[in-house]
C-alpha positions in Angstrom: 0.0 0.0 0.0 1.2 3.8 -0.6 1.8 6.4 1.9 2.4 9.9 2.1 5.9 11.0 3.4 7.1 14.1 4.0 10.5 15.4 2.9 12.5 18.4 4.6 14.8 20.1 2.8 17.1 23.0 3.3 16.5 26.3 1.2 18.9 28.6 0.6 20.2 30.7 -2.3 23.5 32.2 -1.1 24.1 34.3 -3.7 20.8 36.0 -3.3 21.5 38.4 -0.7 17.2 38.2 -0.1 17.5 34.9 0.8 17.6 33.6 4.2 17.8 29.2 5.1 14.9 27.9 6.0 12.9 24.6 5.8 10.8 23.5 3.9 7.9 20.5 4.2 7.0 18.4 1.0 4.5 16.1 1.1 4.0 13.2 -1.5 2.9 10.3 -1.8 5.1 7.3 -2.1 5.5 5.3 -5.1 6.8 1.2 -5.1 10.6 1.3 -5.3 11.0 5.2 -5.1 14.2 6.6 -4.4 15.1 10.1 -3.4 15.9 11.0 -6.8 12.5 10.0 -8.0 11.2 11.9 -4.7 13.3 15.1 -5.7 12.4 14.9 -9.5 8.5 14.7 -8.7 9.0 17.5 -6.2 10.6 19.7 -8.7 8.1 18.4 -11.5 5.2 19.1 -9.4 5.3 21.1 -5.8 8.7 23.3 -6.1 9.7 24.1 -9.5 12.8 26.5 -7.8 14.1 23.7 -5.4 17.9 22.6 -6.7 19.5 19.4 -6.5 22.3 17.6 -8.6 21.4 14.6 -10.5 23.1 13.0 -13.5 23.7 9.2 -13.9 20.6 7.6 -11.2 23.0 4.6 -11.2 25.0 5.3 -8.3 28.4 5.9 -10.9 28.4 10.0 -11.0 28.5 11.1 -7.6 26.6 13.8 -8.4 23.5 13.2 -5.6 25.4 13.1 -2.8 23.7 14.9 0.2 23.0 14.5 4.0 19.7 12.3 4.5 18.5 11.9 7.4 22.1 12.8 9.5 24.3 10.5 6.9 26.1 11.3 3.9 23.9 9.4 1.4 23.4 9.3 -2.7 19.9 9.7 -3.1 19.6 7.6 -6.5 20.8 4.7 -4.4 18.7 5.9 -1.3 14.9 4.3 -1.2 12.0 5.9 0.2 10.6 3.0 2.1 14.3 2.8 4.0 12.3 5.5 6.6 10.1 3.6 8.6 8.2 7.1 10.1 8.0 8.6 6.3 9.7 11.4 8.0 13.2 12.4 5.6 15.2 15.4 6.3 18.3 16.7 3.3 20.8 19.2 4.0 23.5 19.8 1.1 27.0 18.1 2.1 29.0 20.0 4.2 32.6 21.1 3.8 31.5 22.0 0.6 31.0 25.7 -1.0 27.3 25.8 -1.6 25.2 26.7 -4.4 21.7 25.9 -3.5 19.6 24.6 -1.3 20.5 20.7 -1.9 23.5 21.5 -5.0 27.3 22.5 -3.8 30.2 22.5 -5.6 32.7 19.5 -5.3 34.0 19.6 -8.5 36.0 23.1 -7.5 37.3 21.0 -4.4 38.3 17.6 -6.5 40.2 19.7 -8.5 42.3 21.5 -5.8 42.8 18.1 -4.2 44.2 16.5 -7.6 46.4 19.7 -7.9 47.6 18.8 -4.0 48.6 15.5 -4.5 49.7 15.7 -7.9 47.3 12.9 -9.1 48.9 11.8 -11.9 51.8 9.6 -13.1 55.1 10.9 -12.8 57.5 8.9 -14.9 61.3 9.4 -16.2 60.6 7.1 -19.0 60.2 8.6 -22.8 56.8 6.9 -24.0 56.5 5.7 -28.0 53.0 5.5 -28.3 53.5 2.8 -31.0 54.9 0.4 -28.6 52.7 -1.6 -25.7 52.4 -0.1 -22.1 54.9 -1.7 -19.4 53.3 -4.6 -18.5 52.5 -5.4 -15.0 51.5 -8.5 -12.7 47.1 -8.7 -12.9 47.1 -8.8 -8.9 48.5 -5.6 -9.3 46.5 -4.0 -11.9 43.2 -5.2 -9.4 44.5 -3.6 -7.0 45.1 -0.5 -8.6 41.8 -0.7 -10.3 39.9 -1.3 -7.6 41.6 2.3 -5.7 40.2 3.6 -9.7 36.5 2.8 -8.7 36.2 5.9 -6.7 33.5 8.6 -8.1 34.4 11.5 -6.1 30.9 12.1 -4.9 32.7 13.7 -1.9 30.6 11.3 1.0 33.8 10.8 2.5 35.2 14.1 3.1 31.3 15.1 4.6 31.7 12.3 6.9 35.2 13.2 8.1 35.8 15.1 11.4 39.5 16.5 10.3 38.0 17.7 6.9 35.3 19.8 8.9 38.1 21.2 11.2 40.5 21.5 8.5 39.6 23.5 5.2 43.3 22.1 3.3 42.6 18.3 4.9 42.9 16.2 1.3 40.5 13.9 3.0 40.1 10.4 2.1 39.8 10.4 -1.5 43.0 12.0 -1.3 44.4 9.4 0.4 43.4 6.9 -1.5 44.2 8.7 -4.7 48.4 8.5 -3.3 48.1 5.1 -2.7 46.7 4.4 -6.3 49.9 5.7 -7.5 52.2 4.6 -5.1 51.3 0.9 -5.9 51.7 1.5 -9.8 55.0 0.2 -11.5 54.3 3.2 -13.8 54.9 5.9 -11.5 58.2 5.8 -10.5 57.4 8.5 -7.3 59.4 7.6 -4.0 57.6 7.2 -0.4 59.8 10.3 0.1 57.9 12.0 -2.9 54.7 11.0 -1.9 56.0 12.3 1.6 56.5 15.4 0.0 52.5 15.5 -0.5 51.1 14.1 2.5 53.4 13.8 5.3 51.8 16.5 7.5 48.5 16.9 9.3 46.7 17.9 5.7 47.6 14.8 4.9 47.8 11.2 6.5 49.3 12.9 10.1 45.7 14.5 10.1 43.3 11.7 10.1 42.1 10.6 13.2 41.2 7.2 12.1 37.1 7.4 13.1 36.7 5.7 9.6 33.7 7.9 8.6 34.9 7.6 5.2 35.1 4.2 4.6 31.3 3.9 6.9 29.9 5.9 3.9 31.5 5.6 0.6 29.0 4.2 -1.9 31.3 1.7 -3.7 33.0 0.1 -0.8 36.7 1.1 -1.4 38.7 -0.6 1.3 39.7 3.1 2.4 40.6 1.7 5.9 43.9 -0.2 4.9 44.9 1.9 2.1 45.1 4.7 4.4 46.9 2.7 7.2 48.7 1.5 4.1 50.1 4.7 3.4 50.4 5.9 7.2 53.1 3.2 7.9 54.7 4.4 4.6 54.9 8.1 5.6 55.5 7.5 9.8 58.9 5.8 8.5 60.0 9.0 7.4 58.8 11.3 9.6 
């Protein structure tokens, strides 16, 4: 049988200098299998033309959705309705972030300054010929670094994190994880005194206080927890 819920989500339009946060109450009725994107989208469609929230993919592979639901940094395509026993579901846009509005902020600015931060891409000596096959390396390896490649930057993990709320220049977990990626490629050819370089200070690995937030909340399950204790036992050597 259907019910009606009622969403609550924040308002705010900071770049109106009219506009004030506030609440607001939507009530719907609920629909079999609806997520929070289909919640959000019928909202829009139908009660709140002016309400603004990200979507792209609805598959759980853009990261675009991410907000807080109900105190948790969720996706809300992968987020069902019927997950809320009381009908009762509260969004707020992710913290940490610059906002936009109301539900939309801007991680794309922050991915970027975090990529800059940790240089997040190979850094080889070796002259490529493009005509020629890639260095070949072991498959266990190329799991392994694929696996630290699933990652879609939806930013749950920095929301989630104490030290990135604290610290504005904290590269977080995903910029964590991103170092490990290339520490454990044959490509790169990047020290542990290089990557030291990076993160060796309490922006980097020295600041996370290992509450494992991130790794609670990212949507794909990236073994975050002993990739970053991976790379702490890497960096406390040189410290």
């Amino acid at each position: 049988m259907s019910r009606e819920i009622t969403i609550t989500t924040l308002k705010y339009n900071p770049s109106d200098e009219n506009s004030q946060p506030t609440f607001v109450d939507y009530t719907l009725e609920e629909t079999p299998g609806m997520t929070l994107y289909i919640a959000l989208s019928k909202i829009k469609a139908t009660l709140d033309h002016d309400l603004t929230s990200d979507f792209v993919c609805r598959a759980g592979i853009c990261g675009a959705c991410g907000m807080i639901i109900n105190g948790k940094p969720k996706l809300a395509c992968r987020t069902l309705t019927s997950e809320f026993e009381d009908g009762k579901i509260e969004l707020l846009p992710l913290p940490t972030f610059k906002l936009i509005k109301d539900l939309s902020v801007d991680t794309g600015s922050w991915m970027k300054n975090m990529s800059m931060r940790v240089n997040s891409w190979i850094v080889s000596n070796e002259e490529y010929d493009i005509s020629k096959l890639e260095k070949r390396i072991e498959p266990e390896v190329a799991d392994e670094v694929f696996e630290l490649d699933r990652c879609i930057e939806c930013g749950l993990c920095v929301a989630g994190c104490s030290t990135a709320i604290m610290r504005e220049d904290f590269v977080g977990a995903v910029g964590l994880n991103r170092v490990a990626r290339f520490s454990i490629d044959p490509h790169d050819d990047r020290t542990d005194e290089d990557f030291y370089e990076l993160i060796g200070d309490d922006e980097g690995i020295f600041g996370c206080m290992s509450l494992l937030a991130c790794e609670d909340h990212c949507p794909k399950d990236l073994p975050l927890q002993s990739k970053i204790a991976y790379m702490r036992r890497k960096m406390v050597k040189l410290a």
